[in-house]
N, C-alpha and C positions, 0 to 999 in steps of 0.2 A: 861694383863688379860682381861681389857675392851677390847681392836680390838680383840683379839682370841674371845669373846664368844657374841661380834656382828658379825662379820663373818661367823661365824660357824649359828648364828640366819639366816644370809641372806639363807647362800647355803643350810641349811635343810626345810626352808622355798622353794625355788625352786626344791630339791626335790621331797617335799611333794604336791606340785601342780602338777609335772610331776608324780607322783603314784597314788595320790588320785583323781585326776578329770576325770580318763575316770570309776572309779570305785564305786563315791559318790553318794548316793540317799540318800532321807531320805524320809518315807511316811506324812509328816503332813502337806505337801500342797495337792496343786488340783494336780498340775503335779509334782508326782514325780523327773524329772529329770534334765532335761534343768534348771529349777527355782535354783535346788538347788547346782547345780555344778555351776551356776554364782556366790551366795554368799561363797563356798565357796573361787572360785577364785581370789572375791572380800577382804574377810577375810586375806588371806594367803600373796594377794602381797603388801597389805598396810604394813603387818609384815614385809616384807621382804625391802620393802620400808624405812620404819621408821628404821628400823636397818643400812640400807645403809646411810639414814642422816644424824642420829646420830652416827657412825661411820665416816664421813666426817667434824662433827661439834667438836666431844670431843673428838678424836683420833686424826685422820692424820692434822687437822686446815686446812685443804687443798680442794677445789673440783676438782677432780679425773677423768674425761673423756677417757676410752679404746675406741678407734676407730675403727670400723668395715666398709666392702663396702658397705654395707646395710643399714648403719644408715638412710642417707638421705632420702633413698627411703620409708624406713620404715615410720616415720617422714609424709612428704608428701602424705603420704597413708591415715594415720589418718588423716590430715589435712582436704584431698578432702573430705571424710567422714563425718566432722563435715561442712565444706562447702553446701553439700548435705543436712544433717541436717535441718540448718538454714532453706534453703528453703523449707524443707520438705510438702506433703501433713497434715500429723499431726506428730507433733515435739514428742509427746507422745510416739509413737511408732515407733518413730526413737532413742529417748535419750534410752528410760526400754524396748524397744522390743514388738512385737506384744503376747499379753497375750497368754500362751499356748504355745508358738513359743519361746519365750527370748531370742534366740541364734540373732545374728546380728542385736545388737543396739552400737548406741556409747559405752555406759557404757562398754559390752565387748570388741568393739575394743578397747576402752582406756586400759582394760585390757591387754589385749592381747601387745600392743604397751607394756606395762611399763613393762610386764613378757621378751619380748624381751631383752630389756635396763636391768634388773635386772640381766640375765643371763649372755650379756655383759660387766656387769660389776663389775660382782662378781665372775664371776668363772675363770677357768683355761682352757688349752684344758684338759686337765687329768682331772678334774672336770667335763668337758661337759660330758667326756666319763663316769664317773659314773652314771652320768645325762641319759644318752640316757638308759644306763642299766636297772635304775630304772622306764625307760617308758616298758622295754622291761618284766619287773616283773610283772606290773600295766596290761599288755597285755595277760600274763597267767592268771589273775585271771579274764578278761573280757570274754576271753575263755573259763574258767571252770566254770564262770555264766551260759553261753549262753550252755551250753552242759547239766548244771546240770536242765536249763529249758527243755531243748529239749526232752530231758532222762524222764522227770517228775518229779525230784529230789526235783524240787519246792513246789510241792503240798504236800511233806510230812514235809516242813517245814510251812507251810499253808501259801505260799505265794502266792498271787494269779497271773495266767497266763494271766490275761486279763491286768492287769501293766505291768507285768517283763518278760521280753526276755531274758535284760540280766544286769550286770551290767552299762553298756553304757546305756541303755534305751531301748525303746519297739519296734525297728525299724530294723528286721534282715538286711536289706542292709547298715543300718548304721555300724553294726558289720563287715559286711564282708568287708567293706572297710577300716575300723579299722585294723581290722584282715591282711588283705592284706598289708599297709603300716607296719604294724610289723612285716611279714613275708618277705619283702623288707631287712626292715633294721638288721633283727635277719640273715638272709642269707649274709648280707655283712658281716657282722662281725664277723661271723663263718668261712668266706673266709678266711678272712684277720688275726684272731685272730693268738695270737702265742701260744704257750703248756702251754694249758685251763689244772685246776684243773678235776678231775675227778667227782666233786660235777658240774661241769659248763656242763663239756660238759652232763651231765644228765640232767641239766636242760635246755639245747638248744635244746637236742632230743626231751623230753617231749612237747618242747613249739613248737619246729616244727610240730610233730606230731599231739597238739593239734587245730594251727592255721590253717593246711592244712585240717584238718576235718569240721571243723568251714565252713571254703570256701565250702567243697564239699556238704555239707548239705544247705547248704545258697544258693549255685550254684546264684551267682546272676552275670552275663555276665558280668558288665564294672568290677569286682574286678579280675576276667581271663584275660583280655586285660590289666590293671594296671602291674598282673605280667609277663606278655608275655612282657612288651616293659619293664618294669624297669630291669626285670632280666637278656634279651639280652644285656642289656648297661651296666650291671654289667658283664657278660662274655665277649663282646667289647673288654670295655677297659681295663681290669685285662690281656686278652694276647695282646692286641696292644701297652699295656704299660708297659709291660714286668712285672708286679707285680705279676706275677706265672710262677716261670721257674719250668724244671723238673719235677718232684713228686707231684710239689705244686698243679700243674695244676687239680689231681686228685680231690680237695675241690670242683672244679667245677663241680661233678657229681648232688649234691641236689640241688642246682638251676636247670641242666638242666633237673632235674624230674620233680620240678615245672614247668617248661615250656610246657614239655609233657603230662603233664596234664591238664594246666591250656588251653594247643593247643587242645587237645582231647576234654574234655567238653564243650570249646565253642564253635568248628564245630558241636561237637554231643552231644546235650543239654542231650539227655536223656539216654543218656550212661550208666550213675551212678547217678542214681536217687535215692536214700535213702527212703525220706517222703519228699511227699509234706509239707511246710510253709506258714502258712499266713502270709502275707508281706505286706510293708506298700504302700498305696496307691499311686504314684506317678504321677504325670501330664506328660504327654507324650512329646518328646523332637520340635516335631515342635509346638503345643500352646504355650511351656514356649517361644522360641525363637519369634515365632510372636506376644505375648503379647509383649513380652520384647522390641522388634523392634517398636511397635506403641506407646509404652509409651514414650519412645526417640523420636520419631514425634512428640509428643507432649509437652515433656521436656527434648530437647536437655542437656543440660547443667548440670543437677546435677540430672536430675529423679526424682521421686516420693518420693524420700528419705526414708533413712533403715525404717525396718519393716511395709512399705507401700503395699507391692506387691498386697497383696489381694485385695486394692484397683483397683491399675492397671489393675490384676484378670478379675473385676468388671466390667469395662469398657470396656478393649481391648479385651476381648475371642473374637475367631471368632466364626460367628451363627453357623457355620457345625459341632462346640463342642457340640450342643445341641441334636445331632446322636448319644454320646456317653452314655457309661453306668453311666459318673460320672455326668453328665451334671448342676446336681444342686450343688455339691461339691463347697466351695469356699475356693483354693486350696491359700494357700495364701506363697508359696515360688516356683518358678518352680523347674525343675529336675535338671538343672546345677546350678553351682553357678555362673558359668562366666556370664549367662543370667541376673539372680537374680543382679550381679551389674550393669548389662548396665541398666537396668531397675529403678533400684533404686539410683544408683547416677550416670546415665550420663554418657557423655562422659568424665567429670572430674574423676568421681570415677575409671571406666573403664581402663583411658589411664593411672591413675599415678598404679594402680593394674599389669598392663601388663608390664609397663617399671621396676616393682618392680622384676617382672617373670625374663624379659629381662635380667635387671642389675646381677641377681643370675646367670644366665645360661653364662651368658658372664664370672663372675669371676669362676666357675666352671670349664668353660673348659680351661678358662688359666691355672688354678691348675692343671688338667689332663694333660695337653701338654707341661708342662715344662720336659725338658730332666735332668736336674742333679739328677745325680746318689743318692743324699744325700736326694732328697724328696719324695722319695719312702713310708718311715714312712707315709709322710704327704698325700701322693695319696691312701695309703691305709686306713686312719682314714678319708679322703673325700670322697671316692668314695660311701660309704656305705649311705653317705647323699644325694651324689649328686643322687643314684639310687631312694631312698624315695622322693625325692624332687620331681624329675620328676615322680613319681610314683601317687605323690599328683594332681603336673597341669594335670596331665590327668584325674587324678581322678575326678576334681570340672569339666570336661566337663558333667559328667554321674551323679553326684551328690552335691546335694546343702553341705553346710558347718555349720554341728551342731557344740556345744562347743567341745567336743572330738575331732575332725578333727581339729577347729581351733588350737587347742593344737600341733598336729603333725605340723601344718606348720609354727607355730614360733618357733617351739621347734628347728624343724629342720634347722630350715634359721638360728636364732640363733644360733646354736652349731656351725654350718657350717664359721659363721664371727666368731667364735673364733680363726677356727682352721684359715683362711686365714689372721686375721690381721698380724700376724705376719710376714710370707709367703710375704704379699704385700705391708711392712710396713707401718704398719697405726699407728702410737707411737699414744700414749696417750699423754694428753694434763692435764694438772696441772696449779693450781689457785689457792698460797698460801692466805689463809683468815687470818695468824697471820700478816701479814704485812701492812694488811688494816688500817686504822685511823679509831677508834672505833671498833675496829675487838670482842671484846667479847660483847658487845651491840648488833653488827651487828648478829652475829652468834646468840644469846637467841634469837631475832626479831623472826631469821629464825626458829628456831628451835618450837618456841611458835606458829608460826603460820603455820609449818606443825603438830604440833600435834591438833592446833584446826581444820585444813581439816582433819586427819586421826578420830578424835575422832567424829566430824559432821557426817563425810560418815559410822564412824562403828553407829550411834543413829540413821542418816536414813535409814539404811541397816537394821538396825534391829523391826523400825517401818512398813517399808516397806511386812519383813518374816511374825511377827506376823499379819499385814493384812490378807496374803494369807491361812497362817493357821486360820485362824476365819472364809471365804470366806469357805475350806474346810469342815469345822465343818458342816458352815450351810447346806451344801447342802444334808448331811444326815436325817437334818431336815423336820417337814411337814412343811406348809407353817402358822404362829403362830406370835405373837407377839415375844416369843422369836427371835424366825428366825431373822425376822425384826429387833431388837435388836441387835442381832449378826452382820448382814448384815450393819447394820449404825453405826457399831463400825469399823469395815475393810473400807471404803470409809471412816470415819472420821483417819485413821493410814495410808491411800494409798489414797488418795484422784485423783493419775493420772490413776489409769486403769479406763476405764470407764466400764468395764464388772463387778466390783462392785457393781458402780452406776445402771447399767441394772439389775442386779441381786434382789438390793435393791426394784425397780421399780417394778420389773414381782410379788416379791411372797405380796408385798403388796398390787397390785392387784387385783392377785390370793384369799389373804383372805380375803379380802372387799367383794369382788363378791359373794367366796361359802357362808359367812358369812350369807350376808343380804337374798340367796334363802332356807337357813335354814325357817321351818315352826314357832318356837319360835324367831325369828327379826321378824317376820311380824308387826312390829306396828312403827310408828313414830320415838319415842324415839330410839327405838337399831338402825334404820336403820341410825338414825343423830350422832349415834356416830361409825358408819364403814363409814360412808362418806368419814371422812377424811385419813384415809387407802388408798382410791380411788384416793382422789383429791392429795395427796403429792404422790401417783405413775406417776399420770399424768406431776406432777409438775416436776417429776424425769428426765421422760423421754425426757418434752422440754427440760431441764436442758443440757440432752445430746446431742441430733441433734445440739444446741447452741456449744458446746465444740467440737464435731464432724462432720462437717457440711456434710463431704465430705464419709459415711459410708452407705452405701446400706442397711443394715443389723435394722442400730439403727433408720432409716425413716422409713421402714419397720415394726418394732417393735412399734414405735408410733402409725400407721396408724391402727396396731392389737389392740393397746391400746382403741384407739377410738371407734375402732368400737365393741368393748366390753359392752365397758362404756354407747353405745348410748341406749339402753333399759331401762338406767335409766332414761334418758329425752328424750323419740323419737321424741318432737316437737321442740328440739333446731337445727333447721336449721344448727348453728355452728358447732356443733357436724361432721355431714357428712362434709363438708366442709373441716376442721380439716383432717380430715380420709383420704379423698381424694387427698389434698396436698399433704399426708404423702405417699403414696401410687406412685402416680404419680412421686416425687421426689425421691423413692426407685427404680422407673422403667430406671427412666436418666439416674442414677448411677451405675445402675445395667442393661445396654439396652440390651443384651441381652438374659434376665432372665426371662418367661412368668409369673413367681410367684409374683410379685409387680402388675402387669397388671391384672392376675387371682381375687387378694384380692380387686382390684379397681372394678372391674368388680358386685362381690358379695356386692361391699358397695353402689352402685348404685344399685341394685336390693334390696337391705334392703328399700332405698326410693322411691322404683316405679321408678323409672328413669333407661327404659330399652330401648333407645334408645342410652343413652351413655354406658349401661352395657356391650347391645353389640359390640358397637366401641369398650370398651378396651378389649373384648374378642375375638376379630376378630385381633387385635395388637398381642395378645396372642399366638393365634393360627398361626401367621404369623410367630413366632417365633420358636416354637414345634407343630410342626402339629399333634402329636402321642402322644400326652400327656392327660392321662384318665381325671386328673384335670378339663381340658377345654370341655370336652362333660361333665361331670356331671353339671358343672355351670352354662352351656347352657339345660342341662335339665331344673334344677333348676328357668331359666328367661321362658322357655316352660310353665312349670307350672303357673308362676305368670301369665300367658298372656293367662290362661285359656285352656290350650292345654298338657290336663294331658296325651292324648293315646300318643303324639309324644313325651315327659318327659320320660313317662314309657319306650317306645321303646328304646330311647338313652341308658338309664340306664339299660335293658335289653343287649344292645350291651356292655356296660364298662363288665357286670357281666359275659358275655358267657363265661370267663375261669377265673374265681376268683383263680386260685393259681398261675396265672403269675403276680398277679398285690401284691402289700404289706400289710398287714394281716390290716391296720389301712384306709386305701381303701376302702379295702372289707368292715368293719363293715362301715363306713361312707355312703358310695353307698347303700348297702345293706338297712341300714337303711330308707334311704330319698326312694326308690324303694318300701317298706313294706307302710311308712307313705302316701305316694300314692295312692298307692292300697286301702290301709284303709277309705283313704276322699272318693274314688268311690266306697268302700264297697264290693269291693273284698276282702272278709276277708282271704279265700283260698291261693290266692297269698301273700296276706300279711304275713299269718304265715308263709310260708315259705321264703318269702324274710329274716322280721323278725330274724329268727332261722339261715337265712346264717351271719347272722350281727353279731350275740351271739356268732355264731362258731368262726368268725375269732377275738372276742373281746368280750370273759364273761362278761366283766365290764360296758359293754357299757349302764349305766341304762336311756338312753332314749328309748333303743329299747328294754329292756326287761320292762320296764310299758308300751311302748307301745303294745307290744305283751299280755299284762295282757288285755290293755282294748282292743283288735282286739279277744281276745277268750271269754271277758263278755258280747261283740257284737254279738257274735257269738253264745251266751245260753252255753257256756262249761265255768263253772263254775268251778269245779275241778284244770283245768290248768290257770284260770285267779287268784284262789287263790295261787297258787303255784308258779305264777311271783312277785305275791305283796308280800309276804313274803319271796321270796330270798330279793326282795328290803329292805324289811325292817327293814332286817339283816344291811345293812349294811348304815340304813336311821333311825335308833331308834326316835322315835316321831314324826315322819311326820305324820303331821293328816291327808292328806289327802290320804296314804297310809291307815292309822289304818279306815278313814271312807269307804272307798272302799272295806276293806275285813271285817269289821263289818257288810255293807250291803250283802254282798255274804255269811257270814257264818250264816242269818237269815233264 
């Protein structure tokens, strides 16, 4: 009774990881998807885990070893990984993954590794084969996610389209590669099958039908070349292995449509073009490959380690990225995956990955090339793998490896060393524990001390979630002592992401700051108790650069911090100083990015020091020659240096086509252009500059008071009233709005 319904715990535990993970989301994080398809995989394999141990401890006395060709390699994979690890740029985002990202950290490959081992060592081949079924059910519903988005089907459940794509997550090419390995392996097994129920074959039409549509609405090129090379290896070796004599041969008609189609759309993209999709942004295949190349120059041996890339990113882009449309983007996985590992664990990571490929493809085709007439069964329950398999290595050249895909490549390696131990005898290995001295001691030790690892990783698993959900909450918030509150309960439950700790940093800040330019703080007292709002953001953020030394983004973040803050003491020397570090060390890390440079440039023009303003804007501009940024900020030091017509001019040139440039630009430019005008008393220009600032940003109320006092300059009255009171809507007691239009309406 006990072994039947731990057994049965393990295999519906595996499963329900092969159904539920490419199809789980929950909304109460930040990121719906990725975050939560890791706990539950995290959830599911420790159950299935603890059932295999204790199955091992209070059933059989025995531990139990099924041997596969893959173990080793598999084994050795994780190893170089956590090897990589170790050395990691930040171990943070190598162990829990780059926030946002999650997919490829230790934790998962550890997953991943034990979901292998679990499958090995629990199932059957006749179990694998219900296994792969129930991936192939989990594939329908990813399908009829991604359709009922496509359709609209969403919006009338009021879900919104700007999350959901599909159930896989928000990433159409992530689907179609999905899609594509399921239509791989639903084709082989429709080959191969023998006289299907009439409820099956309805549902293989169905799901053919539905994944081929999937593809041709996605049309995304490397999932057409996936099925052009896995489905010709599927017709191969089905007639060179004689697994289709006669009649049978005919099953081979819907693979060779796929091919004729999958041949036709991607000579002629736009053959069958449905609707265009927004699709996910992707880094282009020669940056990822020459970032990846120069991070290896520089860390041979293990790389930058998992969920570092963006750092790599940061450093190794080449300048001529800066030509691109994404240029400020910091993309932090490239487009393949095989890149994504050279870069992130080296040449260790790299070469145990490939001899992993190797080892599968060598026992594969000795499976295929064996003649006895008796293994036919067994060529036909392997070929349907070895086609996905290969359908997969090609796929990680065109696409990096979310949790969804990693799922397809253990699932499949897995299944596949079930079906060969046997085939290549690899017996199992047994280690009776009743014959040990002390063998019932021994066994409780064991048993006690994996339920306090299983029961530790379910209390940090679960302080970890609730983090991310408080993190979520907050951001719906304004920025409040609540908030705050919120924000330093998630950092005190998660204390390793540090985008908490930033989080906490920015809106305490944020409300220090709007706080004390409120007209009621103006005294002493309120301002001495928002102070420290200020000073623990500040404290925050060295907190972080200290934790992450090596992060372009969080120097950067400081260096904005400072130069915020320095209006509060503009004679602390230290202050700019501060700002400047932070700035400069953003620009190392980040060399070629003119936006570190640009903000150093503006924090030496805050202190009259426009002799170095210009050096870091000339660095700048060495970098993006075409970036509007770097002529306003040179306007900007024009001005200080008393040379308003040449200021005006530049800013005249950024403006000559205000709807090429981004709506938050225009009010900026526009702005500083109007305030101009106004110090030389061109009120003319000013209103109109003004007015182009309001257009592309209502909200902007420095330019709509100042347009209030540019028209009571001006003796129109009427419309300087009509600024001060939109302001004051949305400024209740500012006195010095209420004395300006008290004056005007006299």
């Amino acid at each position: 009774m006990m072994k039947s319904l731990l057994e049965n715990l393990g295999k519906w535990t595996i499963y329900a990881v092969v159904f539920l993970t490419p199809l789980f989301f929950l909304p109460f994080t930040v990121e719906f998807y990725e975050f939560n398809k890791l706990f539950l995989l995290f959830t599911l394999i420790l159950i299935g885990f603890s059932a295999w141990i204790a199955k091992a401890i209070f059933v059989e006395r025995a531990l139990v070893f099924k041997r596969t060709p893959f173990d080793l390699w598999v084994l050795l994979f994780f190893v170089a990984l956590v090897i990589g690890s170790i050395f990691s740029q930040d171990w943070r985002n190598s162990v829990f993954g780059l926030y946002g990202r999650f997919s490829n950290s230790i934790i998962e490959y550890g997953l991943w590794t034990a979901f292998y081992f679990l499958i090995t060592q629990s199932l059957t081949p006749k179990e694998g084969k219900r296994m792969l079924t129930a991936f192939l059910y989990s594939s329908f519903f990813v399908a009829v996610s991604f359709l009922c988005w496509f359709f609209g089907i969403t919006s009338f459940l009021h879900i919104s389209t700007k999350v959901f794509v599909s159930a896989l997550g928000i990433s159409p090419q992530a689907v179609a590669m999905f899609s594509a390995l399921a239509l791989i392996l639903l084709l082989g097994e429709w080959v191969f099958s023998k006289a299907q129920s009439k409820l099956s074959t309805i549902f293989y039409s169905v799901l053919f039908a539905l994944d081929l549509l999937v593809l041709i609405i996605i049309h995304f090129s490397a999932a057409w070349i996936i099925l052009l090379l896995a489905l010709s290896g599927l017709i191969f070796f089905s007639l060179s292995c004689g697994l289709l004599q006669g009649k049978e041969t005919n099953r081979l008609a819907l693979p060779l449509l796929v091919i004729f189609v999958s041949l036709l759309l991607f000579i002629f993209p736009s053959f069958f073009n449905i609707s265009p999709i927004g699709s996910e942004v992707l880094l282009d295949h020669h940056t990822s490959w020459k970032v990846s190349i120069e991070t290896l120059k520089h860390f041979p041996f293990t790389g930058v380690g998992l969920g570092n890339w963006q750092e790599a990113f940061a450093s190794f882009k080449p300048l001529v990225f800066n030509q691109t449309p994404f240029w400020d983007y910091r993309f932090d996985t490239p487009t393949s995956y095989y890149a994504y590992l050279l870069g992130t664990t080296g040449i260790i990571g790299i070469a145990t990955f490939l001899i992993l490929l190797f080892s599968a493809g060598v026992f594969f085709w000795k499976g295929m090339i064996k003649k006895e007439e008796r293994l036919k069964g067994f060529k036909k329950a392997l070929l349907p793998l070895l086609c996905g398999f290969s359908g997969f290595v090609v796929a990680m050249f065109f696409y990096y490896q979310p949790i969804s895909l990693g799922l397809i490549f253990y699932l499949f390696l897995a299944t596949a060393g079930l079906f060969m131990a046997k085939e290549f005898s690899f017996p199992e290995r047994r280690k009776e524990l009743s014959v040990m001295p002390a063998a019932n001691l021994f066994l409780t030790f064991f048993f006690l001390i994996a339920i306090f690892f299983v029961g530790g990783g379910i209390f940090y698993a679960g302080r970890f979630y609730y983090a991310d959900v408080l993190y979520q909450r907050a951001q719906a918030m304004p920025n409040s002592p609540p908030k705050i509150a919120l924000l330093n309960k998630a950092v005190t439950y998660d204390p390793f992401y540090i985008e908490y700790s930033l989080a906490l940093a920015q809106t305490s800040l944020n409300f220090g700051l709007q706080e004390i330019l409120k007209p009621q703080n103006n005294n002493k007292d309120a301002v001495s108790k928002l102070i420290p709002y200020i000073s623990f953001a500040v404290q925050t953020v060295n907190n972080a650069v200290t934790v992450v030394p090596k992060r372009a983004e969080v120097w950067e973040l400081r260096g904005l911090f400072y130069q915020e803050v320095r209006p509060l003491d503009p004679k602390n020397a230290q202050i700019a100083q501060l700002a400047a570090q932070s700035f400069t060390n953003a620009s190392s890390l980040n060399n070629t990015n003119p936006t570190p440079l640009i903000e150093l440039a503006r924090m030496y023009l805050s202190i009259g020091d426009f002799s170095e303003a210009k050096s870091a804007l000339a660095k700048a501009r060495a970098l993006k020659p075409d970036f509007t940024a770097i002529d306003f900020t040179q306007a900007l030091i024009k001005e200080k240096e008393g040379k308003p017509q040449e200021a005006i001019a530049l800013l005249q040139g950024i403006l000559k086509n205000p709807t090429q440039l981004p709506r938050t630009f225009v009010g900026e430019f526009a702005y500083n252009l109007g305030r101009i005008y106004s110090d030389n008393q061109d009120y003319a220009k000013a209103i109109d500059a003004l007015n182009l600032s309001l257009q592309a940003n209502p909200d902007y109320e420095n330019a709509r008071y100042l347009l209030g006092v540019v028209y009571e300059h001006k003796g129109d009255t009427k419309q300087a009233l009509e600024q001060y009171k939109k302001l004051l809507i949305s400024n209740p007691g500012n006195q010095e709005l209420e004395k300006r239009i008290k004056a005007l309406e006299k």
